[in-house]
Phi, psi and omega in degrees: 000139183273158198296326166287080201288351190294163170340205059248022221253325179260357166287122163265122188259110193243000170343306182298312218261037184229341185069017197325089194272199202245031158267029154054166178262168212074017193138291223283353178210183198267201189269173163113186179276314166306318153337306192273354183276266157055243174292323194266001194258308183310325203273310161328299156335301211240048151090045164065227150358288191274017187321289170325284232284338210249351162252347186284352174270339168266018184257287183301302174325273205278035194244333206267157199302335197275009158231042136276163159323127186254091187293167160090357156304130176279168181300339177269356163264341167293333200265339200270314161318276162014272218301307200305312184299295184300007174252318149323312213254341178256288178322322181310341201243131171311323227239013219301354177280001183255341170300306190325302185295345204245103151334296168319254154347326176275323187266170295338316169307327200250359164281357192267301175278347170297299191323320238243291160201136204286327165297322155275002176294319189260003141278338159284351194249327158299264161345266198303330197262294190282353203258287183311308193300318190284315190301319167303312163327324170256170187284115154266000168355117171065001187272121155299054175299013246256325200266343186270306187277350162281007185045053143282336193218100208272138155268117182268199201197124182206122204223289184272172179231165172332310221252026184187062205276205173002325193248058142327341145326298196281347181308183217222355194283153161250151180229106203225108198277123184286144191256351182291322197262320205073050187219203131202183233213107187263124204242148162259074215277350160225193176257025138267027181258307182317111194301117176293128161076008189284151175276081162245032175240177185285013183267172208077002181118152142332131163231123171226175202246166157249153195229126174245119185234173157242117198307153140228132186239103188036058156083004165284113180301117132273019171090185203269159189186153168261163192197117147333075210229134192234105161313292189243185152205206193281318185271015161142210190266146193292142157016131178060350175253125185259138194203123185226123167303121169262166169311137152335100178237200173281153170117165173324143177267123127261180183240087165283143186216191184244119181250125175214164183239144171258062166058081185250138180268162185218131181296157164335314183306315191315339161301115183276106170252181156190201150348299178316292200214102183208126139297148179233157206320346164307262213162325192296153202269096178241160202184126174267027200225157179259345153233211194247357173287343193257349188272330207258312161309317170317311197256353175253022151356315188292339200295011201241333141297332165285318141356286191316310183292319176285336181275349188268337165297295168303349161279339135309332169268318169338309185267325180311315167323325200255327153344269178310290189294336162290304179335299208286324171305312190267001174279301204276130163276123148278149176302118179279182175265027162234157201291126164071008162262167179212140185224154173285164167290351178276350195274329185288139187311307216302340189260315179281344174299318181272348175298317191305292189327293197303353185272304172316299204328294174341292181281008179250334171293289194296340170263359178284323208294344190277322168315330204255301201275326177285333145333260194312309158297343156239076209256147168225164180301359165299269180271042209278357201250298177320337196261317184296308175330272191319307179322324201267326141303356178277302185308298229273338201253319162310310213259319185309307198274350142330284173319293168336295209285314170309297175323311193301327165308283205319284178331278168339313184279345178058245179291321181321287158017293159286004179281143155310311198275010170263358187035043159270303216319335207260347190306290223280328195277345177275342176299313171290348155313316202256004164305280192322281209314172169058357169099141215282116184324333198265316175304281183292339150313323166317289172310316157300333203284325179302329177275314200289326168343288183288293206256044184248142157226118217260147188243101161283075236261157210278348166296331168319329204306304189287139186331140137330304182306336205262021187214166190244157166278010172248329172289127151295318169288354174256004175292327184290317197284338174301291200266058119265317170342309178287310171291292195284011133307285178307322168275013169265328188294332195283310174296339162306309195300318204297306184290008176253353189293159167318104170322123172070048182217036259246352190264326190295337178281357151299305196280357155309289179301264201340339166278297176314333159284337197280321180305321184267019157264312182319283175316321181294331170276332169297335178315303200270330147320314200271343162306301211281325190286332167260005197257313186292304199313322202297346187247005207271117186262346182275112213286336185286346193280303196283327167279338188298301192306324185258004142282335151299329194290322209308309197270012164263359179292304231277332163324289173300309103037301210290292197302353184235050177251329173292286187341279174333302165311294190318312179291347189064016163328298168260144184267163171282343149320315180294295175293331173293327208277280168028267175319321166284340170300303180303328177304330189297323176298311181285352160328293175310314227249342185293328183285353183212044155314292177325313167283333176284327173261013151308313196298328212259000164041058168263137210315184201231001169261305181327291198287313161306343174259350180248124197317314161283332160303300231259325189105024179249025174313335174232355162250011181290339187260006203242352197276179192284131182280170227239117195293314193225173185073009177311132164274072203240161172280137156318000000 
């Protein structure tokens, strides 16, 4: 009996003969059972229902001639493109304050647009979420937004400084009320003060910024508050506004800079209040928060929706990345093993297997990200602190198997690869953008890791219950009841360490805990992919649809698991049958699963001008390098 005991009797394999092309469902992919495979794996994918509203306008935007690849640019001219493409990206919307408020729809621009180009991904996640999304976030009364959302007037965001990344708490810019004007007067008081990297120079236009200061009232600290501050206009940067270019880095240019103020004044209005924080005509202070860390989490708020965008950009090259290198696995022929045969790179296990890995990955990234944004949009003050954890583990688990995934393309693709008109090479270096932003992957693991020791309860489901010996490695659930088994596995080792760390020591009895806690966010974020990735499976009506899904699930389960089987064993989870069995298990899958690449990444319905324009995708590995070069319209990521 073969080791993969699930259904197959209605599955049909029409791959060779269905042609699985890039028209999609609804129109969008070709006929057969793999075509309707597909369509039903895309329609899962990509929120079902709300498919149209919340991906097709940015799907159809980066399909048109004005996203194609410009070569041959300088960086300010790639960063000066961005800008051009986001107004272009604003026209595209009835609404920007309801793009701001609609979670959805705001992380699809930028799973749409990352691919395409990395630099608008990080000025579109700037402008709408931190810059417009804080102003909506504060009492707008009487606030003229009028100039932001036609981008007459583009918006930034300036929060962290030189001297003051990750610990923001601490910063140093002031905003200090003047009480002669009723105004107040925003100082840069050294140059570790100075707001690091925000896109404050002048291309792209008039700018003005939100400023994250520290109130000072007759010498009084009230904590960080944002503040309405207008940077630039048509002759440059205004009065008092210091503004330096930084060097150049990797990844698509933006125009990152060093921003400082020489006691620039801001009318009253410029105080962003609410709830939180509002002055009264005095000067005093009322606030419905008790401190100034719960006033400066309150007002910089938004960073936990920029978290979605930023794992949503990279979950877009992800999968374009995976596009292009399966396209490319079945074009290049290789020598086979008889003389004078040729075969593809997709027919070898060593190719198709990591790809395959990277593919499960994919799809378990993208159903982690959709659970996680419909969380967060109906998030109430009730769980609003369980839910930013998540977003923040999601982001950190996300944006890292990004990175993996784009390398392993890049790799696959071999020298091809490295070409800019192949659209790998810039993915993975636009990726480490969004490792950092929005906080640093690691920092806020930390910070989860912290809460979760003590105050966690890892979801155990009541099948765990039954003997090992009495389940199989092809049941999904018990592959799941497995890796939750590995979180709580960590996290006893982590609350052990903490009670056992050195006393009246409070950072070494951390550093005691923190590798075993940091293993049990790791587990914790696979989990919850693997909750969502079978949450998918589960809805799947197409039966080729539903074995695709659930053979993906099986190896992306069976992925995690294999580094944790001594454990597993040791606890008696798992049988040593089990773990011997293991590796084969996985060969049967991935067996299964190879004949259909193509329909798994059909599914990721990335346009068919995009692909057409990237060489190795299109089947154009050798004549793209012998024709006459081409000045403009390559359809390559920026």
């Amino acid at each position: 009996m073969t080791l993969l005991t699930f259904q197959k009797t209605e599955f049909v394999d029409t791959e060779m003969e269905a042609a699985a092309g890039a028209d999609g469902r609804d129109g969008r992919f070709a006929f057969g059972a793999s075509a309707l495979a597909a369509g039903e794996l895309a329609h899962l994918l990509f929120d079902r229902q709300d498919r149209d509203r919340v991906h097709e306008t940015w799907r159809s935007l980066v399909s048109g001639a004005d996203f194609a690849h410009r070569p041959g640019l300088a960086p300010a001219e790639r960063a000066a493109l961005s800008y051009r493409r986001l107004r272009l990206a604003n026209q595209a919307v009835d609404s920007a304050e309801e793009l701001a408020d609609d979670p959805h729809r705001l992380a699809a621009l930028h799973e749409w647009t990352g691919p395409v180009d990395g630099g608008l991904c990080t000025v579109a996640s700037i402008h709408y979420n931190l810059f417009l999304g804080s102003l909506l976030d504060h009492d707008n009364e009487g606030r003229d937004l009028s100039a932001f959302t036609s981008m007459k007037r583009t918006g930034t965001f300036l929060c962290t400084e030189l001297a003051h990344g990750n610990d923001v708490a601490s910063m140093e810019t002031t905003a200090t009320l003047d009480r002669t004007t009723d105004g107040f007067v925003l100082h840069t008081p050294n140059p570790g003060a100075q707001k690091f990297m925000p896109n404050t120079s002048t291309i792209g236009g008039p700018k003005s910024a939100v400023v994250a200061a520290r109130l000072l009232v007759d010498d009084q600290d009230h904590g960080i508050f944002l503040f309405l501050t207008p940077l630039s206009d048509e002759n440059g940067h205004l009065p008092g506004v210091k503004v330096r270019p930084l060097p150049e880095r990797t990844g698509t240019p933006v125009d990152h800079c060093l921003t400082a103020f020489d006691h620039v004044w801001l009318p009253r209005e410029a105080l962003l209040e609410a709830a939180h924080g509002r002055l009264d005509a005095e000067g005093g202070l009322s606030s419905n928060l008790g401190n100034k860390r719960k006033r400066l989490l309150r007002s910089i708020g938004r960073v936990t929706m920029g978290k979605l965008c930023m794992s949503a950009g990279t979950l877009g090259m992800s999968r374009t990345a995976l596009s292009i290198a399966v396209r490319y696995s079945h074009d290049r022929l290789i020598a086979g093993p008889k003389a004078g045969q040729k075969v593809a790179l997709a027919a070898h296990r060593s190719h198709h297997s990591r790809l395959l890995d990277k593919l499960a990955t994919a799809y378990a990234m993208t159903f982690l990200h959709r659970t996680t944004v419909d969380r967060w949009a109906r998030h109430t003050d009730e769980d609003r602190e369980e839910t930013e954890r998540l977003v923040a583990i999601a982001k950190g688990w996300i944006t890292w198997q990004a990175r993996g995934i784009t390398t392993e393309c890049r790799e696959r693709c071999g020298a091809q690869g490295l070409f800019p008109a192949n659209g790998l090479s810039d993915l993975t270096l636009n990726i480490e953008g969004g490792i950092t932003a929005e906080g640093d992957n690691l920092v806020i693991w930390v910070k989860a890791a912290s809460e979760m020791v003590l105050g966690h309860q890892v979801d155990r489901k009541a099948s765990a219950h039954l003997p090992a010996s009495e389940r199989s490695l092809t049941d999904l659930h018990f592959l799941r009841d497995l890796l939750a088994e590995v979180e709580g596995l960590w996290q006893a080792r982590a609350r052990t360490a903490l009670r056992h760390g050195p006393c009246g020591d409070p950072l070494s009895r951390w550093n005691e805990t923190s590798p075993a806690a940091l293993e049990m966010v790791s587990a914790h974020a696979r989990l919850q992919a693997a909750d969502a990735f079978l949450a998918a499976a589960a809805q799947a009506l197409d039966p080729t649809a539903r074995f695709l899904l659930e053979s993906l699930c099986r190896l992306f389960l069976l992925k995690q698991i294999t580094e944790h089987t001594g454990d597993l064993l040791a606890d008696e989870h798992m049988t040593a049958d089990q773990v011997r069995a293991l590796p084969r298990t996985v060969n049967a899958i991935l067996a299964d699963l190879a004949p259909h690449m193509t329909t798994l990444v059909d599914a990721f319905d990335v346009p068919a001008e995009i692909l057409a324009g990237v060489p190795i995708a299109a089947g154009d590995h050798i004549g793209h390098y012998t024709a006459e070069p081409a000045t403009e319209g390559l359809r390559t990521p920026c």
